[in-house]
C-alpha angles and dihedrals in degrees: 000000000000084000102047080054093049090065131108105240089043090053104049083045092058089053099055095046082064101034078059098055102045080055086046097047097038098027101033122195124287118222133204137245086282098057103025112024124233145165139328128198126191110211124199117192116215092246148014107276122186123264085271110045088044084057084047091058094039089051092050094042084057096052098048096051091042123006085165100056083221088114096062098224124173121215117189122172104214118194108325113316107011127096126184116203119191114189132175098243146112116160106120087221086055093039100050089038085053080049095061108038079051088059102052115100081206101217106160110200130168113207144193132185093347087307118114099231091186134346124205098273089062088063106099102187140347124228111214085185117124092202082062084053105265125147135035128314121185110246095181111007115255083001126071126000125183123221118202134198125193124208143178124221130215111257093256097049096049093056088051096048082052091055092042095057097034104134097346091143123093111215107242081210086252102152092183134049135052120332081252084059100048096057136046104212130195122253137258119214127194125205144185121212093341116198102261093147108046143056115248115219123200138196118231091235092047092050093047098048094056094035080131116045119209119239086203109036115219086020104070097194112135118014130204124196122280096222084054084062097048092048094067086055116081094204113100123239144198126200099227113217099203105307136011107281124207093260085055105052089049091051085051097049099048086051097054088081085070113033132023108205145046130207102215122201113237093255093070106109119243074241096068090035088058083049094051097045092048081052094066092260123147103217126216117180121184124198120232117249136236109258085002128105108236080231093064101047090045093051091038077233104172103174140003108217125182107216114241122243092240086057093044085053092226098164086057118087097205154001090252090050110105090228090065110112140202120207115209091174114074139167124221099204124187135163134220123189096233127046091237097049088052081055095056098046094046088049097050105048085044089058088049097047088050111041092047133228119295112250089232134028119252115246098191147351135198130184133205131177113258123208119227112264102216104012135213088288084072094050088048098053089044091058088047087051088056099045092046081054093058089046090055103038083053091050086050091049089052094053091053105034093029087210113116091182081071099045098042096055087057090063089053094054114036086052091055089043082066095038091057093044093050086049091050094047086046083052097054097041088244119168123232115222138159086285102044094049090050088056084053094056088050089049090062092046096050088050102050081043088060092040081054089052100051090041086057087047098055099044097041082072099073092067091049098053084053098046104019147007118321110258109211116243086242099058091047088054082051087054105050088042092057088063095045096053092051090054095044092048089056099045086057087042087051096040102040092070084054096055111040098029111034102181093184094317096093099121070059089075103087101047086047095051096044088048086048104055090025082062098040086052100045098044098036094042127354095045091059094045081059095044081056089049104055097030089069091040098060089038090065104036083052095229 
């Protein structure tokens, strides 16, 4: 047996079984809403969608909570304009940052001079490829860091975008220098959900405070006008000294037959709220927040661009002309004066981008905790179920091969099979729920089921020495392998459609993820420990 440690696979298996249980021991496992508990939230959308519009929301809203499927949340459309999300969480941080991302209409627009040049669905992909230029690069170190996101338009839209931005630079009259010196060029401004339906209301020291808005927020290093930023919002606004006046509440008024609500700054007194709401107004106030502009969280602005003078096609004469251009590959650059806060904004216009925009904005959310509906004490006495079937499947395997060398080995294996997929889901931050611990039950089945196949292997070989040619010990293993591979290959071929397309099937996740890198690790690792095994094993005990 010295010489069965010394090699290679046993070796490398031995390294990841405790490699799973120093994950297991430091990380822990994480469980879902039916084991742990978690949160609720009870969305209302503004208005009644069809059946399929409200799927369409429920879909969106999952994917943008967990596009992983590793959070275990639960989305569920209920009669024409109501969701209910279940998630597995219950940190107040997570909780209020779910809350946001649920909030969001998601409606991605990149604007210039108060036109819409492309939306998100004009966005045809997303490369999350640095060499394309994704991520995050320091500009001044521990000051100031640029993300970066590459995309791709539609056709149309790119040729649109071309004729949009087609000479909107002005020449500075710099006749040396780069092309970028020699023109001052408008800016583009991307948004997201920005206020089309709704009055924005401002308070005088707000506006005067931020009189000057800030291209790089936190940084504070070059300032365009505020009136440029809410011009590009078509949404009117009032700057409020002190309380409404008369003139006020009869411009209002005149404007509630075109639009119903008001975002209101947080300098606008409960008194004037109360006045808004008594109009016929419905009030939205949003808080400032911390290293953000008030302006840029109102208008869902993400990033202030000046357009380049080889966009803007400024060498061509005309549109006609076959030197003009189209650019279907873009780059949607910020900047954040911390590496964590680039992350967060990367991350947070990519969700959007990805998961879409809702068909229908969202009018209110609550939330409630939520106890688990089967406990830890369930997921313990499943595991228990699965290790008493490896016990009994090896006690089954002793009464027909009589060779408890062979069956013992099986309980060895298929428990560190599990130990090494637990690991791996600790590892991952997956959460375990109904599904995924039935996918670890079948786990076990499916590997006791190959262990079955290369015993049979092995043994079938001394008939066949009597009767017929010897068959070696190798080919045999080959064999047995063959037939392993092809039902491992059906089972991913079963279980990828579950995982990345869903298609209703999303409480499915769990089971398909655990069978999937059950599967990886038995076929690709445990099953040929145990094909070592045996094989020497039957070696020595010469069949």
């Amino acid at each position: 047996m010295r010489t069965l440690i010394k090699k290679p696979i046993i070796i490398f298996w031995i390294i990841l079984i405790i490699i799973s249980l120093v994950l297991l021991l430091t990380n822990g496992l994480k469980f879902g809403v039916d084991f742990s508990g978690g949160t609720a939230f009870q969305v209302v959308l503004e208005e009644s969608v069809s059946s399929e519009e409200l799927a369409q929301a429920a879909s969106i809203l999952g994917r943008r909570l967990d596009w992983s499927g590793s959070k275990d949340a639960r989305v569920t459309p209920s009669g024409s304009q109501y969701i209910t999300i279940q998630i597995a969480e219950s940190d107040p941080d997570e909780i209020a940052s779910l809350r946001s991302a649920i909030l969001k209409q998601g409606n991605f627009e990149a604007v210039l001079n108060g036109d819409v040049l492309f939306s998100g669905e004009d966005i045809k992909s997303i490369y999350k490829d640095p060499s394309r230029g994704y991520g995050i690069s320091e500009v001044s170190k521990g000051v100031d860091y640029q993300w970066s996101l590459p995309f791709l338009l539609s056709p149309d839209s790119a040729k649109r975008f071309a004729e949009m931005t087609f000479h909107k630079c002005t020449p500075t009259g710099i006749s040396s220098g780069s092309l970028d010196e020699r023109y001052e060029c408008d800016k583009t401004y991307f948004f997201v959900d920005r206020p089309v339906d709704s009055i924005i209301l401002i308070d005088n020291l707000t506006f005067t405070e931020e009189k000057e808005v800030p291209v790089i927020p936190g940084l504070y290093s070059s300032f365009f006008p505020i009136e440029d930023l809410l011009d590009q919002v078509t949404s009117p606004y009032y700057v409020i000294d002190g309380n409404l006046s008369a003139e006020d509440v009869s411009s209002l008024t005149k404007d509630l037959e075109n639009y119903s609500k008001v975002i209101v700054s947080p300098g606008i007194t409960n008194n004037d709220v109360n006045s808004l709401k008594e109009l016929g107004f419905k009030v939205i106030s949003i808080e400032k927040q911390e290293n953000l502009p008030w302006i840029w969280s109102v208008t869902g602005l993400k990033s202030v661009i000046s357009i380049t003078p080889g966009i803007a096609n400024m060498d061509v004469s005309s549109m006609e002309s076959s030197r003009f251009q189209t650019f279907s590959q873009l780059n949607i650059t910020g900047h954040a004066e911390s590496l964590e806060a680039s992350q967060a904004r990367l991350d947070d216009l990519l969700l959007i981008l990805e998961s879409g925009s809702l068909p229908i904005a969202i009018d209110s959310i609550s939330t409630e905790s939520i106890s688990p509906f089967l406990g830890k004490q369930f997921l313990n006495t499943s595991l228990l179920i699965g290790l008493f079937a490896i016990l009994t499947v090896a006690v089954v395997l002793f009464i027909r091969y009589k060779r408890f060398s062979l069956a013992a080995p099986i309980i060895l294996t298929a428990s560190s099979e599990i130990l090494i997929l637990l690991g791996i889901l600790s590892l991952m931050s997956f959460r375990l729920d109904l599904a995924a611990v039935a996918g670890i039950l079948a786990t076990i089945g499916t590997g006791v089921d190959d262990n079955i196949i290369i015993i049979d292997e092995l043994l079938r070989g001394k008939k066949k020495d009597e009767h017929e040619h010897h068959e070696s010990l190798l080919k045999k293993i080959k064999k047995a392998f063959f037939i392993m591979f092809a039902a491992a290959a059906t089972a991913a071929a079963t279980m990828f459609p579950i995982i990345f397309f869903s298609l209703g099937l999303g409480k499915l996740v769990g089971f398909a993820v655990t069978i999937l890198i059950g599967t990886a690790i038995g076929v690709f690792l445990v099953r040929p420990v145990y094909a070592q095994i045996a094989r020497k094993i039957v070696a020595e005990e010469g069949k």
